[in-house]
N, C-alpha and C positions, 0 to 999 in steps of 0.2 A: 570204685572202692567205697566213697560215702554210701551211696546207695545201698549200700549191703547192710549199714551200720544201723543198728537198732536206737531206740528210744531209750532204753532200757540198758544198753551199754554206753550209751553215751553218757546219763545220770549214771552211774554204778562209777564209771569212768571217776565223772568231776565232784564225785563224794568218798571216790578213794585218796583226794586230796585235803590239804586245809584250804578254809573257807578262803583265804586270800588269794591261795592259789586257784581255787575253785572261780571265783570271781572274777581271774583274767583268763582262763584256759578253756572256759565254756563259752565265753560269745565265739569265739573262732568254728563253733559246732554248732550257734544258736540256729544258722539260718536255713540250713539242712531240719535242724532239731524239729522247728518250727513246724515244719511242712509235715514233717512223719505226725507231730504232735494234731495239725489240722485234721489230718485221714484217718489216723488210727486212734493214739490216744486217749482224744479226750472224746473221740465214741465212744471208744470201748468204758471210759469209767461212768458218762452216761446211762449208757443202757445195763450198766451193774447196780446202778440205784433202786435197788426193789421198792421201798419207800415210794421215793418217789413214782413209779410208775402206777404205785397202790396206790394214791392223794388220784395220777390222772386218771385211772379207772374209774375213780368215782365221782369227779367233776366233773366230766368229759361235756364238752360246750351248751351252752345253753343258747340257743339263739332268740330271735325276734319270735318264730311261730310257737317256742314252745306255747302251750298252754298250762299253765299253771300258779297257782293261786302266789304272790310277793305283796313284799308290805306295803303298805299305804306311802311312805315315802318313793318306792321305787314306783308305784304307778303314777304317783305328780310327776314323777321326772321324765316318766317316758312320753306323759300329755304331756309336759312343757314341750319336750325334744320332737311334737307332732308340731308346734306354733312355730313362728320367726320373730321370737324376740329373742332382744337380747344375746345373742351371739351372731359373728361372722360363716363367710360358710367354712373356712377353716377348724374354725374350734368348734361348732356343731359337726364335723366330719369326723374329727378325731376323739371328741367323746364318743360317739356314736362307737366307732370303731373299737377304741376299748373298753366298752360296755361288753359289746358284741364276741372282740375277740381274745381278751382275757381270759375266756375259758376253753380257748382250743389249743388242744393238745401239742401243735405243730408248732405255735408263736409261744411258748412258753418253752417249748424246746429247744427253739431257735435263739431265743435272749440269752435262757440258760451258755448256750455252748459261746456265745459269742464274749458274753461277762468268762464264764467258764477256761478258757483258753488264754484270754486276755492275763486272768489273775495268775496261769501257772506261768505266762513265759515273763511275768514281773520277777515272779518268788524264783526263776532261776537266774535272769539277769542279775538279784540282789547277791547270789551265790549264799543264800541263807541255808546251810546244809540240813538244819533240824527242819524246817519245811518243806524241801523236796524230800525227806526221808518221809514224811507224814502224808504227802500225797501218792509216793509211792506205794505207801504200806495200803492204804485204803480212798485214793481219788481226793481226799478231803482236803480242801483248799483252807488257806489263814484268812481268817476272818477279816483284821485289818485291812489285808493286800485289799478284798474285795470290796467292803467296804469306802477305803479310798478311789480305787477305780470307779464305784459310780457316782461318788459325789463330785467327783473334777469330772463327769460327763456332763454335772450341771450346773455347777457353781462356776459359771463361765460367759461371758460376753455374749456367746453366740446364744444359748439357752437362756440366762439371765435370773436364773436363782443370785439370789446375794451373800449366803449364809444358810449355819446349823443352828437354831434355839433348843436349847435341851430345854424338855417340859417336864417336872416334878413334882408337878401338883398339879390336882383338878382347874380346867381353866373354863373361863366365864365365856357362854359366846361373844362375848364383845372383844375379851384376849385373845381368843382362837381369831376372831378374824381378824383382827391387828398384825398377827405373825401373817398370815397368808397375804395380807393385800403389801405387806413389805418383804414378800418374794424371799423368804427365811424357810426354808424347810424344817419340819417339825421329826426330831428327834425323843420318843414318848418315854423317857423313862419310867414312866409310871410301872409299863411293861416289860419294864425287864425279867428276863426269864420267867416271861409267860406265854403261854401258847399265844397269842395277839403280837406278839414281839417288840420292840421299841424301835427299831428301823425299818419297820411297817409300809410306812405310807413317804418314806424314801425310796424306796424297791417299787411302788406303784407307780411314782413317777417317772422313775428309770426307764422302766415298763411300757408306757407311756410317751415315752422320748423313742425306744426301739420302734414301735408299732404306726410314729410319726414318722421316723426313716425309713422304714420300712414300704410306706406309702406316698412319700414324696411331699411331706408335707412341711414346712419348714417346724424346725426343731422351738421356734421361740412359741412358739404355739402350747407348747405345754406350758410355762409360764405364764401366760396371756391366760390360760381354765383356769391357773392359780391363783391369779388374782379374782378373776371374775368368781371363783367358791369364795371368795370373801364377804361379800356382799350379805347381809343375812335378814335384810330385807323385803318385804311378801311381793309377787308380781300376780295380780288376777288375769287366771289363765281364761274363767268364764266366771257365771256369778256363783257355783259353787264349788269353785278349783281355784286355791290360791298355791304360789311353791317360792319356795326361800332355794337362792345357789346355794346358801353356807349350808344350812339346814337337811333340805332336802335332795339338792344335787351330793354335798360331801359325803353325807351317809349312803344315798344309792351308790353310787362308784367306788366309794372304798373304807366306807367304814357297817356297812352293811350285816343282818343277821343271817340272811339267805344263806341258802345251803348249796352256796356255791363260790366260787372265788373272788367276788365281791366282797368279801367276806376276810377279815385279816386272819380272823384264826383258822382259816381255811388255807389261805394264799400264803399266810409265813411258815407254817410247816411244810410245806409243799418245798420253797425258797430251800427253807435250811435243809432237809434232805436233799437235795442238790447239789448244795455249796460245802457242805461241813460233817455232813456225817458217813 
């Protein structure tokens, strides 16, 4: 008989309730729900993000052979990323890797659905009815749910972030790398409600942590690049290549002009079509 029960009857179900009631009469449905939720659902509101699908039409991966002209900071990083200094072969893998595969269409897909599902089956375990009624109407997930699911992905033992800094004002290289080498993730208010976004280069490390699991790499590893973008002093690659981590590594990876998802104003609208609209 579950088996027959839809997705869509079962929320309709626990919103023909009150919230309280709703909040003890849906886990007894959650772990069936679940499953349907895995295969069907949140495909289906996936692949109804036309948005989003237009952002990956037009980024659609860039790799090592493209040929094409990037800025002077992106080419120091990729002659640093030819040398062996200064990183292990871990964190030289895993930059690499999400240099590389940040702009393919599949691992963006696949972060997406994995944050994606996570945040709906929070917002119905809370039995919060005006939330399920919003993801119903249109896939669109609560900001907060989401938001807290990837920062408890990092702010944890195993990953080893320590903290949020809200930043408000323009900061000095010397401030910027103070927050990074003490393992504080940067929350940029400056950006709020700008195409750039202010949970920017929170979402990149997330990112970042998935494409590390993803490849078996351990997780503390993206913290380990985060200190090491601290550093914002020069290393002579030959006598006329010099390259800064803070400098020149932070801006190729993720604060970049390219016209591609290096790029925040490229990569947060892509995110919030996704997640919220």
């Amino acid at each position: 008989m579950l088996k027959k029960i839809s997705a869509r009857f079962v929320i309709l179900l626990c919103l023909s309730l009150s919230i309280n009631s709703a909040s003890s009469y849906c886990p007894s449905f959650l772990k069936k729900l679940r499953e349907i939720i895995q295969y069907k659902e949140i495909n289906k509101y996936i692949k109804n993000k036309k948005e989003y699908f237009y952002y990956l039409k037009i980024y659609q991966a860039r790799t090592w052979s493209i040929n094409r002209k990037i800025s002077k900071r992106s080419i120091r990083f990729k002659r640093f990323l030819e040398t062996d200094i200064g990183l292990n072969k871990n964190q030289r893998t895993l930059i690499e890797l999400y240099w590389k595969e940040v702009h393919q269409p599949d691992l963006i897909t696949s972060y997406a659905k994995s944050i994606y599902k996570r945040a709906y089956r929070k917002i119905l375990d809370s039995g919060n009815v005006e939330a399920i009624k919003k993801f119903q109407a249109r896939g669109s997930l609560d900001k907060k749910v989401v938001h807290e699911i990837i920062l408890n992905d990092l702010i944890n033992k195993k990953v080893g972030f320590t903290g949020v800094v809200e930043v408000t004002e323009t900061l000095s290289p010397r401030e910027f790398s103070e927050i990074l080498s003490q393992g504080k993730l940067i929350l940029d208010k400056n950006f709020n409600g700008m195409v750039h976004g202010e949970f920017i280069h929170i979402y990149q490390f997330s990112l970042m942590k998935f494409i590390a699991q993803k490849n078996k790499i351990p997780v503390r590893t993206v913290k380990e690049i985060y200190n090491w973008l601290s550093s914002i002093e020069r290393i002579n690659l030959d006598k006329d290549t010099t390259f800064s981590p803070g400098h020149d590594g932070w801006v190729a990876l993720f604060d970049s002009i390219e016209n591609d998802l290096t790029n925040p104003t490229k990569l947060n609208p892509l995110l919030q079509s996704i997640f919220f609209h």
